[in-house]
LUMBAVO-436972 format. One record per atom (N, C-alpha, C): x, y, z; residue in one letter. Coordinates in steps of 0.2 Angstrom, whole numbers, plus 5000, padded with zeros to 4 digits. Layout:
XYZA;...
//
This chain:
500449945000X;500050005000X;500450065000X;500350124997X;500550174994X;500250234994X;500350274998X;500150345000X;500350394998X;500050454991X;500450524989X;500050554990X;500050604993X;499650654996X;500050734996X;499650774993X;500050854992X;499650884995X;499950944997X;499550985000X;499951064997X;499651085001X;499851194999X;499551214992X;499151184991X;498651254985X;498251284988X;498051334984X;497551384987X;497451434981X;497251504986X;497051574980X;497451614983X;498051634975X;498451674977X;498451734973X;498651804973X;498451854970X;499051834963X;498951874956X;499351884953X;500151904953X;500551874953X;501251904957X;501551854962X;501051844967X;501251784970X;501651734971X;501551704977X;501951634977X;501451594981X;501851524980X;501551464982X;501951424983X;502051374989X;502351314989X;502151264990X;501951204986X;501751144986X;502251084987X;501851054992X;502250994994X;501850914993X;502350864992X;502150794989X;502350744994X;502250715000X;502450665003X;502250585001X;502650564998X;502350464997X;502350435004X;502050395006X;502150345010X;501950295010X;502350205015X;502050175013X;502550105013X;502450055009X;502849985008X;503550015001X;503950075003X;504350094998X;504950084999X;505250044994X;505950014992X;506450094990X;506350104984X;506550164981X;505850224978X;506250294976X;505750324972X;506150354967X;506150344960X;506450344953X;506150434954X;505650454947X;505350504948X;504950524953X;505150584955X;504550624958X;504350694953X;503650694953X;503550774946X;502850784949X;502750844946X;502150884946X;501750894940X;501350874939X;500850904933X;500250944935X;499850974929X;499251014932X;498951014927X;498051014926X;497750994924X;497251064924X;496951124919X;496651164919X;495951134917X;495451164918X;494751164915X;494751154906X;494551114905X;494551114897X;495251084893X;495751084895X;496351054893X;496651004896X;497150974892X;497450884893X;498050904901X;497950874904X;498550884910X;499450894906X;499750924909X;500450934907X;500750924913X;501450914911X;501950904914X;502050994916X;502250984921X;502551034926X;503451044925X;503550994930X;504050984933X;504350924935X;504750894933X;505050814937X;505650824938X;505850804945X;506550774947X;506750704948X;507250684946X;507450604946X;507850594954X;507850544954X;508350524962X;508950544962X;509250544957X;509850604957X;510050664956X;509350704955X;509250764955X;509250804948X;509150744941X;509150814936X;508150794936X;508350874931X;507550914934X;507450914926X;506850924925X;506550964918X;505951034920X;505951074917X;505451114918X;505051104910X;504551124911X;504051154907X;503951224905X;504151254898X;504451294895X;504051364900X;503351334899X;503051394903X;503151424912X;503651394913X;503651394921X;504551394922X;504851384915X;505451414919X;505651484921X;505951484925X;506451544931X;505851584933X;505351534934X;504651574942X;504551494944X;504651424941X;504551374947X;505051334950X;505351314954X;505751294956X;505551214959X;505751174957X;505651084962X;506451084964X;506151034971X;506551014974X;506250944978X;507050904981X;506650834983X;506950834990X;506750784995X;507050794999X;507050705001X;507550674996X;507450584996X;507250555004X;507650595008X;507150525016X;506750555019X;506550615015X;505650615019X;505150595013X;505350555008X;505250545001X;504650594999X;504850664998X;504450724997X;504850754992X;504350764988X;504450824981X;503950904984X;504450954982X;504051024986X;504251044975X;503551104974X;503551134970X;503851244971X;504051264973X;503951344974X;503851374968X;503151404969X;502951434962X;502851524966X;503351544961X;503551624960X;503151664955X;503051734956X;502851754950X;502251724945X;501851694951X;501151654948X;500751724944X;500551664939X;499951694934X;499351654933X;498851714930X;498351684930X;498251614925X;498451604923X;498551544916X;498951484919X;499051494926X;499551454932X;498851424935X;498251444933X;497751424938X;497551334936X;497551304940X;497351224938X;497551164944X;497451114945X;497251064948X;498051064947X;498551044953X;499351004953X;499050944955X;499350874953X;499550834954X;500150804955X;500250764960X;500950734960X;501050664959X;501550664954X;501850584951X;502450564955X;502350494957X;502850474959X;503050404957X;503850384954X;503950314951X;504150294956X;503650224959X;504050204966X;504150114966X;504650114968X;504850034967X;504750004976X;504249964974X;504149894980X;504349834979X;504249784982X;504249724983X;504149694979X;503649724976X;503149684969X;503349694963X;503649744963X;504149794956X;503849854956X;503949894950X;503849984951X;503149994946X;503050054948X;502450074947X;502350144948X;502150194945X;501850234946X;501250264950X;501350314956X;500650344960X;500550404960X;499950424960X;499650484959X;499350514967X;499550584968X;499050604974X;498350634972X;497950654975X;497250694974X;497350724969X;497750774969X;497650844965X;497650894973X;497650964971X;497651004974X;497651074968X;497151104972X;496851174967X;497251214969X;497651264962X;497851334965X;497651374959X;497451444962X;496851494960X;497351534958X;497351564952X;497751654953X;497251674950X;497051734954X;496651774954X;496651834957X;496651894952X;496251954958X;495651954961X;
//
């Protein structure tokens, strides 16, 4: 059993910032990726952001030098800090996690969590 749970979205003004966090927990061997993606009303979910266990990173073209990820492998947690939020930032994050058990590896997803930019 496998537990991904984020938290820290909400409604922030334009200009703002945000910092979302991703904790796994659970029956975990290793975790390969950990990434963010977001999901708007009306469009297909993208890729955000992914860090691998060794720390190379990809951003998505719309979110470089305002978002920043980071990992923190033994609290097996991925944090997003989003800078500079825009209205076009508004949408459902979700977090990905590649995690290897007992049974082999697999991919888990948390909830989601909503962040608004809005005046």
């Amino acid at each position: 059993q496998v537990n991904v749970v984020e938290s820290g979205g909400g409604l922030v003004q334009p200009g703002g910032s945000l910092r979302l966090s991703c904790a796994a927990s659970g029956s975990i061997l290793f975790i390969y990726t950990m990434g963010w993606y977001r999901q708007a009303p009306g469009k297909q979910r993208e890729l955000v952001a992914r860090i691998t266990s060794n720390g190379n990173i990809n951003y998505a073209d719309s979110v470089k030098g305002r978002f920043t990820i980071s990992r923190d492998n033994a609290k097996n947690t991925v944090y997003l800090q989003m800078n500079s939020l825009k209205p076009e930032d508004t949408a459902v994050y979700s977090c990905n996690a590649n995690i290897v058990q007992n049974g082999g590896r697999s991919d888990y997803w948390g909830q989601g969590t909503q962040v608004t930019v809005s005046s």
